[in-house]
C-alpha positions as CSV (number, residue, x, y, z in Angstrom):
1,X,27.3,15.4,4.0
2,X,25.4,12.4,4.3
3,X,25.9,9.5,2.0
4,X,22.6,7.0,2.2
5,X,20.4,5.1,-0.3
6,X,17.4,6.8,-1.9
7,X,14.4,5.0,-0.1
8,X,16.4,7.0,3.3
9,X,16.6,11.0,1.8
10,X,13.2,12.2,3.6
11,X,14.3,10.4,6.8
12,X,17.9,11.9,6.3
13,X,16.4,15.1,5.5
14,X,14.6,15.4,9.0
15,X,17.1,14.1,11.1
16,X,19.7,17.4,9.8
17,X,17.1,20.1,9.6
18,X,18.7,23.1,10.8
19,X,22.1,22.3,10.8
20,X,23.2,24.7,8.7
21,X,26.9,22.8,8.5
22,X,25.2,19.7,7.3
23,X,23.8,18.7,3.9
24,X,21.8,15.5,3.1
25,X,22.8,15.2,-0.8
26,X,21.1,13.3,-3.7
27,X,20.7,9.1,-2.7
28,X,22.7,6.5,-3.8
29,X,20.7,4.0,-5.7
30,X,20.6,0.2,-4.3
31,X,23.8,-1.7,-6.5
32,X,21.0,-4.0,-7.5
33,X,18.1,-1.6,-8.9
34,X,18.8,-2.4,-12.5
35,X,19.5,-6.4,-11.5
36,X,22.9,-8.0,-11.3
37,X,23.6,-7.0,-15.0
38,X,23.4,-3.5,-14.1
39,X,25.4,-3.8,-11.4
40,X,28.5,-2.0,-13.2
41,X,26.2,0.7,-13.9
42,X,25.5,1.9,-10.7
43,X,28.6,1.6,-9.7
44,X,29.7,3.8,-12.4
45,X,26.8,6.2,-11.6
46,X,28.1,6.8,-7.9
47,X,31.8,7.3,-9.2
48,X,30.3,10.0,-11.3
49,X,28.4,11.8,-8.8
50,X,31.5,11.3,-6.2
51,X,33.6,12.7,-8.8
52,X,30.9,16.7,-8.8
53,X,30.4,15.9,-4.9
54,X,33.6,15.6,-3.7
55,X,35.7,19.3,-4.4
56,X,33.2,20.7,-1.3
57,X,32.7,17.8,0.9
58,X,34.6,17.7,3.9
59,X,33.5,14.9,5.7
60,X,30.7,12.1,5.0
61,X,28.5,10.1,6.9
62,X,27.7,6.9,5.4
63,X,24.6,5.0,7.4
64,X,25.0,2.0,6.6
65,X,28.6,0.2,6.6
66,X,27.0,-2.3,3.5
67,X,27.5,0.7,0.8
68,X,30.4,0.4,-1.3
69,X,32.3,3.8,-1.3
70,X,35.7,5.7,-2.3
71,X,37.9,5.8,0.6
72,X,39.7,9.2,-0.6
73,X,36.8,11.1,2.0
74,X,37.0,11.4,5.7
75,X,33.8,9.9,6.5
76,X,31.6,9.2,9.9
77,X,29.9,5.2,9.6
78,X,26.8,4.4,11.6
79,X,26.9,0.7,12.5
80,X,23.4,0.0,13.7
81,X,24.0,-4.1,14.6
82,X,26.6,-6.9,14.4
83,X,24.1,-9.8,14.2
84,X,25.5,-11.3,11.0
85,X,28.5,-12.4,12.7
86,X,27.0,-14.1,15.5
87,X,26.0,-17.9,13.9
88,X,23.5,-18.0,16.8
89,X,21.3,-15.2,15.2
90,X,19.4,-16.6,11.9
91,X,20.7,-13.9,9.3
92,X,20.9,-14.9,5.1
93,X,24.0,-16.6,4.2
94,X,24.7,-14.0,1.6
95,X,23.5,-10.7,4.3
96,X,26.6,-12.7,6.5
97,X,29.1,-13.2,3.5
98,X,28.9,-8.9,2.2
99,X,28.7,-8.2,6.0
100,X,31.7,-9.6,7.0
101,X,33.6,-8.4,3.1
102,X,32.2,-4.9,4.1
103,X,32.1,-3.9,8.0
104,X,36.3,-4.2,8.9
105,X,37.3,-1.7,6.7
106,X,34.7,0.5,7.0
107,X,35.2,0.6,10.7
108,X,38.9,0.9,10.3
109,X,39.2,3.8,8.0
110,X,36.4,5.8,9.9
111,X,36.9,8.9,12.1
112,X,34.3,8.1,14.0
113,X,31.4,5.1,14.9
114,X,28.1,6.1,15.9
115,X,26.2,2.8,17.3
116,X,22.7,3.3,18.8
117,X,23.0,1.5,22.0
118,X,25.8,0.5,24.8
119,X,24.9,-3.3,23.6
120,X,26.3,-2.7,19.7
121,X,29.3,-0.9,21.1
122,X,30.1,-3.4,23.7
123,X,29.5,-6.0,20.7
124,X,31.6,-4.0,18.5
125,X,34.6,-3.8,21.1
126,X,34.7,-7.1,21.3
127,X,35.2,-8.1,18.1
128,X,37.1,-5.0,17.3
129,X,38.9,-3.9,19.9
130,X,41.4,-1.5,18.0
131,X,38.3,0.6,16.7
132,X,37.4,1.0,20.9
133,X,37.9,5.2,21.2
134,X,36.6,6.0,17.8
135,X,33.2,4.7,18.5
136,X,30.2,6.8,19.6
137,X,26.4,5.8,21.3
138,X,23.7,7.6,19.8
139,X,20.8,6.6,20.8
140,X,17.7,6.3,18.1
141,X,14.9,8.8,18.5
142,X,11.2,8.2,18.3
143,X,9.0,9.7,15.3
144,X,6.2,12.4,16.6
145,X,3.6,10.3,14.8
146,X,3.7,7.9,17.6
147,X,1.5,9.8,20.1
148,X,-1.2,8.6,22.2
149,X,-4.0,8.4,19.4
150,X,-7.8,10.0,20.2
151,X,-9.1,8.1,17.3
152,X,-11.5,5.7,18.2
153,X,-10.4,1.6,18.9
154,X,-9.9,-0.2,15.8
155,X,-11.8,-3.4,17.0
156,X,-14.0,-3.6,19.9
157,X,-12.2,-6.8,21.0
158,X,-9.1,-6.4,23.1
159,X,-6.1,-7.3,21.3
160,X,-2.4,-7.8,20.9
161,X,-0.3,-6.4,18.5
162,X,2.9,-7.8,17.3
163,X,5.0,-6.0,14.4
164,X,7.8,-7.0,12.4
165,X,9.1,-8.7,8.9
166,X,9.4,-12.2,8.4
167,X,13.2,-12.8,8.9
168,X,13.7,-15.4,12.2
169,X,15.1,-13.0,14.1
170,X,12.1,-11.2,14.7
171,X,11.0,-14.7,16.7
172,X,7.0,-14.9,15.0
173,X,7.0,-18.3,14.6
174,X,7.7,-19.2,18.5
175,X,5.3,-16.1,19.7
176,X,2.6,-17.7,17.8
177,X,3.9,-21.3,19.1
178,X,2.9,-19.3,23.0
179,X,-0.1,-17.6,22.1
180,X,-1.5,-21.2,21.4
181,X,-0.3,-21.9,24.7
182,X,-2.8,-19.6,26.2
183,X,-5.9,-20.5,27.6
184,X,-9.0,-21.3,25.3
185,X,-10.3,-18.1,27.5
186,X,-7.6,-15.7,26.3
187,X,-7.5,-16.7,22.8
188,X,-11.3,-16.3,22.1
189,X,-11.4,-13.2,23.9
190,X,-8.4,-11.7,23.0
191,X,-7.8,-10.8,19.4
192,X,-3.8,-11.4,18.4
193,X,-2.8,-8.8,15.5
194,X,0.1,-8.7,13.4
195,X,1.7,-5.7,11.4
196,X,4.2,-6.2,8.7
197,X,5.5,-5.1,5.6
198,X,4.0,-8.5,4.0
199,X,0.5,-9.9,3.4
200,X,-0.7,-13.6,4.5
201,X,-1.1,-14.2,0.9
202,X,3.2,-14.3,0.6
203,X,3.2,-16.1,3.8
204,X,1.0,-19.0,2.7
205,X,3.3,-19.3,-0.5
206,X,6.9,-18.8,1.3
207,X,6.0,-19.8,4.7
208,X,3.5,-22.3,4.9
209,X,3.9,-23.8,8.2
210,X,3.9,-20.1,9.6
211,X,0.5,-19.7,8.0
212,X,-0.5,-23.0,9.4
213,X,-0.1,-21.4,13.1
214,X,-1.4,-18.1,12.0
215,X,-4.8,-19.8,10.8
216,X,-4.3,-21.8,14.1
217,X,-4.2,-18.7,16.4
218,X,-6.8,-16.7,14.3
219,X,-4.8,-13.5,14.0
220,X,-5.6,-10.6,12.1
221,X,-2.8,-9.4,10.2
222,X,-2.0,-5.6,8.6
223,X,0.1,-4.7,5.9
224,X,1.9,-1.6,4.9
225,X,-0.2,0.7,7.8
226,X,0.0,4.3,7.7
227,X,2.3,5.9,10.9
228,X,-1.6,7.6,12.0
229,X,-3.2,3.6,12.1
230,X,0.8,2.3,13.7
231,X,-0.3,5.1,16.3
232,X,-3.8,4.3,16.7
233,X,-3.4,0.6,16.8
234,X,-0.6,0.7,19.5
235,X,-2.6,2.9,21.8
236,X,-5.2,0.9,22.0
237,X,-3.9,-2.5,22.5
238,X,-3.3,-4.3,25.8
239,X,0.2,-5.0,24.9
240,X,3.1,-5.2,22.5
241,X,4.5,-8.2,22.4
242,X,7.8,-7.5,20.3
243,X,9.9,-10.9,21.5
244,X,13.2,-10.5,19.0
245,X,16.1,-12.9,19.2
246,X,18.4,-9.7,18.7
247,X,17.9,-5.6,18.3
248,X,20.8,-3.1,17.9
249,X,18.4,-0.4,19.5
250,X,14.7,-1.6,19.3
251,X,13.2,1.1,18.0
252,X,9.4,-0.8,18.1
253,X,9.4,-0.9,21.5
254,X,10.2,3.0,22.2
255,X,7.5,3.9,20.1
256,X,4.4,1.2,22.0
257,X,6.0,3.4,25.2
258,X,5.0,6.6,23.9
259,X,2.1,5.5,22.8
260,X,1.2,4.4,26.2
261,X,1.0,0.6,25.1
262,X,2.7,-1.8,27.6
263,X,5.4,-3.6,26.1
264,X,7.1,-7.5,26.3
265,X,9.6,-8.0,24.8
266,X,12.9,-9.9,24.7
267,X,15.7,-10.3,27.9
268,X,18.4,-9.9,25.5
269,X,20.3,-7.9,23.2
270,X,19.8,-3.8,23.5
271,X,16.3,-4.0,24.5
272,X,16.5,-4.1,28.6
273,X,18.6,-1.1,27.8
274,X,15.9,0.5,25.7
275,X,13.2,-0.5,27.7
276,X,14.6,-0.4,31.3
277,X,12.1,-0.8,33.8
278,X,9.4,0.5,31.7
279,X,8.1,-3.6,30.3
280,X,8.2,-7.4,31.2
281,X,11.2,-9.4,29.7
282,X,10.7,-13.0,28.0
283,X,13.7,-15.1,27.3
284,X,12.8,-15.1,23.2
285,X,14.6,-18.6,23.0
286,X,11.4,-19.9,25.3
287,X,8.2,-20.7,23.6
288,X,7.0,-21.3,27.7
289,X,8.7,-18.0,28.7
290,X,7.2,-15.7,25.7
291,X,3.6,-17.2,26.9
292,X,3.8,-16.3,30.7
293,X,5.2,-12.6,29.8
294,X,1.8,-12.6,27.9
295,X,-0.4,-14.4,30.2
296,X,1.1,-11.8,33.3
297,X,0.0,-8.7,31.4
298,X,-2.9,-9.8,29.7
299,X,-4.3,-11.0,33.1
300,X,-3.2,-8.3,35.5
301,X,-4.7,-4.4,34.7
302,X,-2.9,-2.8,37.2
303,X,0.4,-4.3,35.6
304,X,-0.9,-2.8,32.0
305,X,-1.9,0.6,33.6
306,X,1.9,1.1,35.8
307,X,3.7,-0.2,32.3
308,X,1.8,2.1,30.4
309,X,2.7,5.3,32.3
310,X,6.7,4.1,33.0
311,X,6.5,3.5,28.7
312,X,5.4,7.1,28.2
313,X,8.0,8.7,30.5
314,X,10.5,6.1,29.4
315,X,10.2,7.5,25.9
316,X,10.7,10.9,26.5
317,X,14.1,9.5,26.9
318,X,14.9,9.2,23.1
319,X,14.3,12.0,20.7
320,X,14.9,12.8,17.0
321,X,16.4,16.3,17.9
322,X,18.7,15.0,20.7
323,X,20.1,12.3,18.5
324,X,20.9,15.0,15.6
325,X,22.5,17.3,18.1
326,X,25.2,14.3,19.4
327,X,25.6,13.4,15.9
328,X,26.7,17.1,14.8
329,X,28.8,16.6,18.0
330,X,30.4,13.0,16.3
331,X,30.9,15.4,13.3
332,X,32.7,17.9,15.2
333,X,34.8,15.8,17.1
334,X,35.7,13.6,13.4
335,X,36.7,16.8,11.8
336,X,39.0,18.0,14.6
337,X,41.0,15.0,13.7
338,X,41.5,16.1,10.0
């Protein structure tokens, strides 16, 4: 079975379809959804549907280590990231206080680990060496919405796409710091836009110096954009620029590649794995760095056209269907240990 919050069930859904020895079982609702005073609730509300669950459950796979759950199951855990324990990463103080409360003993008690890239494993060995053999590389796969799009452009100016939320680690505030680095040239001719699951509106009220330097670099920015217009956008643009401090897998970049879109992004982390030779690396750390991985592929067609063809053959690399099957094999393999 697998155990994951509500907003995840269609996603869930498609990742199991045609297993026939796997279920994907009503979502658990966020602890939070009725507001800390509810909180006993909830909790109440999962013990109850544990309880009519549980007599035909053999084994669970919880995909996120954050939910709170009955250890009386043999479960699966997928551990996407560690970044809440490294200080260097910018992560909420309370994300890195139920992090740390939650991820030991989930690892601990679990069968198995799936983690979607060498990176999180090698992270994970390190800081839990005793959970070493249990743990499992599944690679992420990418959606089959993000195909080369035959709609038309979306602007007739050449432009740039960066996507991401607003949390530090995704690095906007020092990609915008190097896109004002550019040339006058580049900047008036190239259009820089931003996609996020945010409007500029909350960013002039919660970030104001971020909207200071996104009025300063004249970007265009895109909220909430269907996975047709994600497609469209991406296969259009000279370049995703996707320059995160830290990624467990990446999953922005795989999807630019098979789109066709040339990708630079970050030195560190999972994403030369993901990426391999298939995009230009940027220390994210250097506002200097982040402009010249820009200014190489902006400038250079021939650079855009090779990147673009590595990207799409690159991508055919990771795969919804391959990353079920070897996480019914995980499944296997943890129930051969009951």
């Amino acid at each position: 079975m697998l155990a994951t919050r509500t907003k995840h069930l269609h996603s869930a859904h498609q990742l199991v379809q045609g297993q026939s020895n796997v279920t994907v079982r009503q979502g658990l609702v966020h602890p939070l959804a009725l507001g800390s005073l509810g909180k006993n609730i909830v909790f109440a509300y999962h013990a109850f549907r544990w309880q009519a669950w549980r007599k035909d459950v053999q084994l669970v796979h919880w995909l996120e280590p954050g939910i709170e759950f009955p250890r009386s199951l043999p479960y699966v855990v997928t551990v996407h990231d560690l970044f809440p324990l490294d200080r260097s990463i910018p992560s909420p103080e309370r994300l890195r206080l139920s992090f740390q409360r939650l991820i030991q003993p989930a690892i601990e008690d679990a069968r198995r680990i799936i983690v979607p890239s060498q990176f999180v494993r090698d992270e994970l060995v390190a800081s839990f060496p005793s959970v070493e053999q249990n743990i499992r590389v599944v690679p992420m796969g990418v959606s089959d919405a993000f195909e080369p799009s035959y709609r038309g452009r979306p602007y007739a100016q050449p432009y740039v796409v960066w996507i991401g939320r607003l949390d530090e680690r995704k690095n906007l505030e020092r990609l915008l710091q190097a896109w004002l680095q550019l040339s006058e040239r580049l900047q008036s001719s190239v259009r820089l836009v931003l996609i996020g699951p945010w409007t500029l509106q909350h960013v002039q009220r919660s970030h104001p110096q971020l909207a200071q330097l996104m009025g300063d670099a004249r970007c265009t920015v895109l909220s909430h954009v269907t996975p047709e217009e994600h497609a469209q956008l991406l296969t259009h643009a000279e370049a995703l620029v996707f320059p995160s401090l830290a990624e467990g897998f990446g999953l922005p970049v795989v999807e630019a590649m098979k789109c066709g879109c040339p990708v630079v992004t970050s030195s560190v982390s999972s994403l030369p794995e993901v990426g391999g030779s298939a995009a230009v690396y940027v220390d994210p750390w250097s506002v200097p760095s982040i402009r010249d991985g820009i200014e190489e592929v902006l400038i250079n067609a021939e650079l855009r056209e090779q990147l673009g063809s590595a990207g799409r053959l690159r991508a055919q690399s990771f795969s919804w269907d391959a990353c079920a099957a070897a996480t019914v094999k995980v499944y296997d393999q943890a129930m051969d240990t009951l």
